[in-house]
N, C-alpha and C positions, 0 to 999 in steps of 0.2 A: 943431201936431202932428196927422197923420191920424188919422182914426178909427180903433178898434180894429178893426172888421166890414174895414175897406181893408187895414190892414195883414197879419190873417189869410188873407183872402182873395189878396192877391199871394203870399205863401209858400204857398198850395194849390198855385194855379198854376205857381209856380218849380219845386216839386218835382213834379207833372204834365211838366213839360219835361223836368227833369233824368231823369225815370226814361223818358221816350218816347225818349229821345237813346242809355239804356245798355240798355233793352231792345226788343223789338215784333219783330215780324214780316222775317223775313229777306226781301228783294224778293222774292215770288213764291212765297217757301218755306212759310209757315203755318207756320212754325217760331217757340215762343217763346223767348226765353234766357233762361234760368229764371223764378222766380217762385213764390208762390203758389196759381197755376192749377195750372201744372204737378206740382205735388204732388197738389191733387187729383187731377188725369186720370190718375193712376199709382200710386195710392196703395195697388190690389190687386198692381202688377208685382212682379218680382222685384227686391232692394235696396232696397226702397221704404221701409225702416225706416231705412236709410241717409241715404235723403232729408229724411225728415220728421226726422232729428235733424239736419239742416244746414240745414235751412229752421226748423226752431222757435228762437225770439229768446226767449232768457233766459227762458222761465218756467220753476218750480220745478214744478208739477203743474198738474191740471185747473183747481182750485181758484182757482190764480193767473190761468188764463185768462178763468173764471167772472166774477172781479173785475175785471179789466182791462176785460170787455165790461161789465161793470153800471156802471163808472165813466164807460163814455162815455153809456151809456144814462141815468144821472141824470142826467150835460148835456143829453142832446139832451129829456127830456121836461122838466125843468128849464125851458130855451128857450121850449119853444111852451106849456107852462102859463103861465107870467110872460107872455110875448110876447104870445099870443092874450087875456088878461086886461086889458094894459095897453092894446092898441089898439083891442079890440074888433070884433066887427062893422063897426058904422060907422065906425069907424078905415081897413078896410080898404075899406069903396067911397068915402071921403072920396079917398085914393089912386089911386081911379080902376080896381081891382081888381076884378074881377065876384067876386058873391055867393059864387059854387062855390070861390073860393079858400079863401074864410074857411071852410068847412063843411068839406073837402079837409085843411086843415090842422088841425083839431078828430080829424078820423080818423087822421090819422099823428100826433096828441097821444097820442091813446087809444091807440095801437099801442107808441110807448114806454113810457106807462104801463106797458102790458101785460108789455113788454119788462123791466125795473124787475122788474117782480111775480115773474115766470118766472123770470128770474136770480138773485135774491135765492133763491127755493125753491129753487133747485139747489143754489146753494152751503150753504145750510143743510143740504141733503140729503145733502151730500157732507163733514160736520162742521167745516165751515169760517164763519168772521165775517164777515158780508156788508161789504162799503165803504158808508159810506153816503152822504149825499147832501150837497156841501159848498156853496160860495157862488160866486158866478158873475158874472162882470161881461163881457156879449158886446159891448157899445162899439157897437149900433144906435142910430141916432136917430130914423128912421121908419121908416115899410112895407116900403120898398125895400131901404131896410140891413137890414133884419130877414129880408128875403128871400134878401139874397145870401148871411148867412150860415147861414143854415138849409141855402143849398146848396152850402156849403164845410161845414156839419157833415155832413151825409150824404152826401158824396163822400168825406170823411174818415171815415167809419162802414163803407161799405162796405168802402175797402182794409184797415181794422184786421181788421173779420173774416177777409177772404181771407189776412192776414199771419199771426193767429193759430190759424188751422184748421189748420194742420200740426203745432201742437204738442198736439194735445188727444187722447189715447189711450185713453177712453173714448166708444165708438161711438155711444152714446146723447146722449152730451153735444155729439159734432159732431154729429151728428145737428139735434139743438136749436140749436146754432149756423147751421147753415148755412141754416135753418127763417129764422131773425130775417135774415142773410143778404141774401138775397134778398128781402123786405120791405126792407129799408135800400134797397137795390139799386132799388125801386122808387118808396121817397119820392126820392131821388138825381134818376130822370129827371124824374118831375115838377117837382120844383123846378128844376131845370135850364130846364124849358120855360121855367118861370114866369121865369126871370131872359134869357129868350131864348139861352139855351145848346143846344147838342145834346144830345138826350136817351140819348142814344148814341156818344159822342166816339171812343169805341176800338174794335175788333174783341174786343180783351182787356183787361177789367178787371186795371190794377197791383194788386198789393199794395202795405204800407207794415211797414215794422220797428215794433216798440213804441218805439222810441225817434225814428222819426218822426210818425210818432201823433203820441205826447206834445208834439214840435216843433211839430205846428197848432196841437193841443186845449190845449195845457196855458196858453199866457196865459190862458183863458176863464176858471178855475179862481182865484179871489184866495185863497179860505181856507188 
């Protein structure tokens, strides 16, 4: 049987296809078909409310967005805590990896930490139970598997946000969303680098539903 990090990693990919195939750029047009992007870039127009209630996926309030982000966020520091722990430094220039990786990957540890920290305060702020942090099995065996799935979880991080910023009605809260965001959005290209990917594969970042989310993220999750 393949590895877990191989089998996650072709369902990234599969649905990367399937969503370039039903949406992107009309030839020539700079047109997207829906998405959302496009909620964002419209999200003062007129109808706009419209939108953002046909583009938000099942969540019940903020609160459930709160959680749904803090659930990926204990995976992903979950990850590089254990990961960076198990392999070590010297783990990763036995691999053949320059130094700056393992230091690079210590900074975006610290960043979901941070992420973890911030989320949990909100949702507490917001009189709601945070999610807390469950058991994890990512199916790496060495550097390289550890690497490719760091960059199938933050390619998967990035489209959750963009999925669930349409549903969040409290301006401070996307606010803060869109903050972590863009941080994803930037461990995403590095690690892409690091696995010789494009650091930039599309003109326009997809979205993903909660319910595809969960279709990468959720084998990760055994508890």
């Amino acid at each position: 049987m393949r590895p877990m990090h191989e089998q996650i990693l072709e369902a990234v990919h599969a649905e990367r296809r399937r969503l370039s195939s039903r949406r992107g750029f009309v030839a020539g047009g700079a047109k997207l078909a829906g998405g959302g992007a496009l909620a964002l870039a419209f999200a003062g127009a007129p109808g706009a409310g419209a939108l953002r209630s046909a583009l938000a996926q099942e969540f019940e309030d903020d609160v459930d967005v709160l959680n749904y982000a803090l659930t990926l966020e204990h995976l992903e520091y979950a990850f590089y805590r254990d990961g960076l722990e198990e392999f070590g430094e010297d783990g990763f220039a036995e691999a053949g990896r320059p130094a700056s990786v393992f230091t690079n990957l210590e900074m975006i540890r610290d960043h979901e930490q941070a992420h973890v920290e911030a989320l949990t305060a909100a949702v507490e702020g917001a009189d709601g139970k945070p999610v807390e942090e469950q058991e994890y099995d990512f199916g790496y065996e060495d550097v390289d598997g550890f690497l490719e799935v760091a960059m199938a979880l933050e390619n998967t991080g990035v489209a959750a946000y963009a999925g669930a910023a349409p549903a969040i009605e409290n301006a401070d809260i996307l606010a803060a969303a869109l903050g972590i965001h863009s941080v994803e959005a930037r461990h995403a290209a590095y690690l892409n680098i690091r696995n010789e990917e494009s650091p930039f594969p599309a003109a326009v970042d997809e979205a993903l539903t909660r319910e595809e989310v969960l279709e990468i993220a959720g084998p990760f999750i055994t508890s």
